[in-house]
C-alpha positions in Angstrom: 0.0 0.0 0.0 1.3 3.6 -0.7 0.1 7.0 0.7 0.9 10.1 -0.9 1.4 12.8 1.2 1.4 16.5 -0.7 1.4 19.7 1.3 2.4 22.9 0.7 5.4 23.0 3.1 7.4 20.4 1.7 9.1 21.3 -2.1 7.8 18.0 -3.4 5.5 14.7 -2.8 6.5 12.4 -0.3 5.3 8.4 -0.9 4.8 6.2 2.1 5.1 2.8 1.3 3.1 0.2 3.9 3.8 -3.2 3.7 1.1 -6.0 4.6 2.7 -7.0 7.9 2.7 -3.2 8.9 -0.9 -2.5 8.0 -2.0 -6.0 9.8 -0.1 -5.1 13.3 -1.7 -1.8 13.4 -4.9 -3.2 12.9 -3.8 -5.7 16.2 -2.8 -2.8 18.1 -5.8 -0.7 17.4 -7.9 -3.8 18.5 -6.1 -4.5 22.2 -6.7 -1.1 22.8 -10.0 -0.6 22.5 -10.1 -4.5 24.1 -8.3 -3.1 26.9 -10.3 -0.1 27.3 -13.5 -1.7 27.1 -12.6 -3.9 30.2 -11.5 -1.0 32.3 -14.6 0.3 31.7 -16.3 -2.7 32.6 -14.3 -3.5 35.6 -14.9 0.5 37.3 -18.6 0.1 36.3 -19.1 -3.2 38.5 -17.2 -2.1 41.1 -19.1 1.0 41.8 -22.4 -1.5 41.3 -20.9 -4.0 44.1 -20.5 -0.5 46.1 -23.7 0.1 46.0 -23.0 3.5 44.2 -24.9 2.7 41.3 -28.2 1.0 42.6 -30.0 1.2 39.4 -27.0 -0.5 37.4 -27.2 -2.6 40.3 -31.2 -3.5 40.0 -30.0 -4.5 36.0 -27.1 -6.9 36.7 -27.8 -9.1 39.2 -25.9 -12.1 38.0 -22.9 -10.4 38.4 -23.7 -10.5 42.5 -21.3 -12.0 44.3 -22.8 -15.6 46.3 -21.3 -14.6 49.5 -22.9 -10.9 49.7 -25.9 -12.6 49.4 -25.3 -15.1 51.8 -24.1 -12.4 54.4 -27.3 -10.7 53.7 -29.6 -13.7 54.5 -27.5 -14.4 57.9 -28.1 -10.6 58.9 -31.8 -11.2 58.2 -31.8 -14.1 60.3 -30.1 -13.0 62.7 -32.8 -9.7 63.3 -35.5 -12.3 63.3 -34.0 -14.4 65.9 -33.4 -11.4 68.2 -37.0 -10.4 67.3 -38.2 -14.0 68.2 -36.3 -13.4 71.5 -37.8 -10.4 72.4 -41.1 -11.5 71.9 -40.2 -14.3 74.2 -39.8 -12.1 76.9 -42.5 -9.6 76.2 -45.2 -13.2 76.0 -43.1 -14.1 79.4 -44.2 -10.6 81.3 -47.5 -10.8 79.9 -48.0 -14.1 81.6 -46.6 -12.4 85.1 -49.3 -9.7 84.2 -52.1 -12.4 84.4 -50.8 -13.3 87.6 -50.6 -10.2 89.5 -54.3 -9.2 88.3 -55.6 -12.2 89.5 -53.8 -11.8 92.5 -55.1 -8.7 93.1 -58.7 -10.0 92.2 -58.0 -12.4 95.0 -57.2 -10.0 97.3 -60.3 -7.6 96.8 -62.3 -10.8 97.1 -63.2 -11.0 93.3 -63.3 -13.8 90.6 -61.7 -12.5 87.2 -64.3 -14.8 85.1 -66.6 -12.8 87.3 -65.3 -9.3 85.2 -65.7 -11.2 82.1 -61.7 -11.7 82.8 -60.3 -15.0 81.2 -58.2 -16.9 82.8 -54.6 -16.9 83.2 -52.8 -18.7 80.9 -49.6 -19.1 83.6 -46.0 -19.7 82.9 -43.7 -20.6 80.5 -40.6 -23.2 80.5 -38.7 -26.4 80.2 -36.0 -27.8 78.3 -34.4 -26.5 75.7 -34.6 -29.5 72.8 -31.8 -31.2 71.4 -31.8 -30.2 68.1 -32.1 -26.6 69.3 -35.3 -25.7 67.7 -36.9 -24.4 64.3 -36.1 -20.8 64.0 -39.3 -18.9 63.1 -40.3 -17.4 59.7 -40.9 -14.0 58.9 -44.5 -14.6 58.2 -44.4 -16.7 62.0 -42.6 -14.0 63.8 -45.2 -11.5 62.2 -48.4 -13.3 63.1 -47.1 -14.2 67.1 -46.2 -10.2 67.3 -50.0 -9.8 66.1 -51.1 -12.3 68.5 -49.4 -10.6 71.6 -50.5 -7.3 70.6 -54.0 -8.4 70.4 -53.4 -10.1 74.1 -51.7 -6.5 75.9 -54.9 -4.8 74.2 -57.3 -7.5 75.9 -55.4 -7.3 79.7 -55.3 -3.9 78.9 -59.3 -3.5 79.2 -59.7 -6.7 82.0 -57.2 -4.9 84.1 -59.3 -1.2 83.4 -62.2 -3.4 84.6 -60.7 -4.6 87.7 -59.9 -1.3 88.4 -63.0 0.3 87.9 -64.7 -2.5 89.9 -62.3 -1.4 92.8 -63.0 2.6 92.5 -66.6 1.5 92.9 -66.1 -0.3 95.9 -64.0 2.6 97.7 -66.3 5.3 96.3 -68.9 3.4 97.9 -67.6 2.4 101.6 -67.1 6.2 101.7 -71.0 6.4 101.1 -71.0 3.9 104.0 -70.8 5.1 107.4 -67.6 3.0 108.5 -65.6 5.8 109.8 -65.4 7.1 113.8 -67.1 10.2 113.9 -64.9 10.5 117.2 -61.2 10.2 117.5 -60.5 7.7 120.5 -63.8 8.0 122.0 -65.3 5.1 124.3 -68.9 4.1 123.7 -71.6 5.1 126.4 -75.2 3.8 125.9 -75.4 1.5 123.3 -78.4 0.8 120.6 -81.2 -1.0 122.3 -83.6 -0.2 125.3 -82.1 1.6 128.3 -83.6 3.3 131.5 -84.5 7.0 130.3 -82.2 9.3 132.6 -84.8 11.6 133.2 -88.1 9.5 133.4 -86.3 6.2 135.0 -88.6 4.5 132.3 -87.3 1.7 129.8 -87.3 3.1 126.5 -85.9 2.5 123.2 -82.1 3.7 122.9 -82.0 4.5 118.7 -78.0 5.4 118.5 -75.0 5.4 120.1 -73.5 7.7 122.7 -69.7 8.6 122.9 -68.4 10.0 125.8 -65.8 13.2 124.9 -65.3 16.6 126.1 -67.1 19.8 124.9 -65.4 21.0 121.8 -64.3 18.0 120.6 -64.3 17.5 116.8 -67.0 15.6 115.5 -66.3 13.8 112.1 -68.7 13.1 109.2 -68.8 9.2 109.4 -69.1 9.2 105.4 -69.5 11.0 102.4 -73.0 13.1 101.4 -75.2 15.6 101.7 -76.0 18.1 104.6 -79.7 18.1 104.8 -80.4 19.1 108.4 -77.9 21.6 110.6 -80.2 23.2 113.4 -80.9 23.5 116.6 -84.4 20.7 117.5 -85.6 20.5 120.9 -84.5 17.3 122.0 -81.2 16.5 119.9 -80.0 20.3 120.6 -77.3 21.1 117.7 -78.3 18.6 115.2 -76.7 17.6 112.0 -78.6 15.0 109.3 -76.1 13.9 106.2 -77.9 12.1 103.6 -75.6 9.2 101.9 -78.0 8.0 99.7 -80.2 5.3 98.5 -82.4 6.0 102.0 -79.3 6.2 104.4 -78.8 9.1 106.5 -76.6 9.3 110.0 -77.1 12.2 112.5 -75.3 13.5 114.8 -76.7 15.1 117.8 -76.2 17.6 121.2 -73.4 19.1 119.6 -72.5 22.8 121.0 -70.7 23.9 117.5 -72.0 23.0 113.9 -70.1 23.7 111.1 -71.6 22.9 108.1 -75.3 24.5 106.6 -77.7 22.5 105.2 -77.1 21.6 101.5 -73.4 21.2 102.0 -71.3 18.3 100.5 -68.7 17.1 103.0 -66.1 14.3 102.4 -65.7 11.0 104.5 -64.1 12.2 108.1 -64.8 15.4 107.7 -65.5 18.0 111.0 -69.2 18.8 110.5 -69.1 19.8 114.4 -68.1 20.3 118.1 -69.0 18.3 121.2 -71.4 19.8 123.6 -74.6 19.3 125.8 -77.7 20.9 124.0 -80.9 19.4 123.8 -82.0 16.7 126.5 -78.5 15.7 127.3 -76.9 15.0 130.8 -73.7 15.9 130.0 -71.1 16.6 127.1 -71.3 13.8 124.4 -71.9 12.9 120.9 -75.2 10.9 119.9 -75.0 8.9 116.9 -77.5 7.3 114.6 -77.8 5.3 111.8 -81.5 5.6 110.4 -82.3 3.7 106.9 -85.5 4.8 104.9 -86.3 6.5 108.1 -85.9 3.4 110.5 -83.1 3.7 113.5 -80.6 0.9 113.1 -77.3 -0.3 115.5 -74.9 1.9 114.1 -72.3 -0.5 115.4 -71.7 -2.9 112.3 -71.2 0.0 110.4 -68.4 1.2 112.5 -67.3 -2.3 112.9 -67.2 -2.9 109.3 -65.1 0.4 108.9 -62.2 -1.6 111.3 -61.9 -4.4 108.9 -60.6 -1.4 106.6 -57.3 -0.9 106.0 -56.5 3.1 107.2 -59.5 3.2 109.7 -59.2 3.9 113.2 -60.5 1.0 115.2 -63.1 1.6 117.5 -63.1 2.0 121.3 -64.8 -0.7 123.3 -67.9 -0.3 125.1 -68.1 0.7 128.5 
């Protein structure tokens, strides 16, 4: 092959004259270079795909993945889900103590759980470990027990709000019930029942209690309610009527102080009043009646049903 080169610099035509061997080892050359640059190019784009630099490159050539990335993948997976399957372990584990301390508690404020619509508890948990170790759990297992225990929290959740509702009820009402002293360490005098009248000398009926105190001692509301009498009355002198519902009223008489008005709420052990000796009284004390739907009744098994509770102070024996 010849190539004639003519330009105007040089003062006549040159001719180049390339053999067949020349011509062929260019074409070689030309050939591993672009071969060679080709597999750079291939060589930085995987790279920066193994890198995860190029996700989308990445998301196109999976078979050029490496087996042992994915492997190390899949044991990073399992190993979340086994930690998973562990901590649900222990979260099933303190639901199980949950159960228990409810129905202790039930137990204790003289309740059944079935009797709340409560189900019963399921107990604890143990026991060997197996030899083979166990079957680790799916994804779709670990998922569906998670679902399970959530549904579980949410149901003691609402037997537990149940309980303790049932147990607000029951201390809202013993304050409606007149279990506390309405004296601080005072001893009993005339008790409910017939007694000689200490002004006649005649049996008659005796319809409360009479505690011996001095004049100006505090007398407490023996429950929670309503004021609906605070005046003066011929024969209970300073009188005070508290209404505690559903018919039950206690009264409170002879007093030489009152200090609530008629209409007033007052709280369980509240002072509604002062010891004295109005009315037809022989000396300073408080008299104390329970009276349902009108009817006088022994006021002692209310205050004797106040002592079985925890925080009241017992009452005095009789003299």
């Amino acid at each position: 092959m010849q190539i004639i080169l003519v330009h105007p610099g040089l003062r006549q035509a040159r001719t180049l004259n390339i053999g067949r061997r020349t011509l062929v080892g260019f074409a070689l050359a030309t050939l591993l270079a672009l071969g060679a640059a080709s597999g750079l190019l291939s060589y930085v784009t995987l790279h920066h795909v193994l890198g995860g630099q190029l996700p989308f490159l990445e998301r196109w050539l999976p078979r050029f993945q490496p087996e042992t990335a994915r492997a190390g993948r899949e044991a990073l997976m399992r190993q979340n889900i086994d930690a998973l399957a562990v901590r649900l372990g222990e979260m099933q584990a303190r639901l199980a103590r949950l159960d228990a301390l409810g129905e202790r508690v039930a137990t204790m404020a003289g309740l059944k759980m079935l009797d709340l619509g409560v189900l019963a508890v399921q107990g604890g948990r143990g026991g060997p470990v197996p030899a083979d170790g166990g079957r680790s759990l799916t994804l779709d297992e670990l998922t569906r027990e998670i679902d399970r225990t959530a549904d579980a929290f949410a149901r003691r959740d609402g037997e537990l709000g149940l309980l303790e509702s049932e147990l607000l009820y029951r201390e809202v009402s013993a304050r409606l019930v007149p279990s506390a002293q309405p004296l601080a360490d005072a001893l009993v005098g005339s008790r409910f029942g017939a007694r000689i009248d200490p002004f006649s000398g005649r049996r008659v009926a005796h319809e409360g209690l009479d505690f011996a105190a001095p004049v100006g001692a505090p007398i407490l509301a023996a429950a929670a309610g309503v004021v609906v009498v605070a005046g003066r009355h011929p024969g209970y002198g300073n009188q005070v009527d508290i209404d505690h519902g559903n018919g039950l009223v206690t009264r409170y008489a002879h007093a030489s102080k009152l200090d609530v008005a008629e209409g007033e709420i007052v709280r369980q052990g509240q002072k509604i009043a002062e010891v004295g000796s109005t009315g037809r009284s022989t000396g300073p004390h408080l008299h104390f009646e329970v009276r349902v739907d009108g009817a006088a009744r022994d006021p002692l098994p209310w205050l004797r049903a106040g002592m079985r509770t925890p925080g009241t102070p017992p009452l005095a024996r009789a003299r």
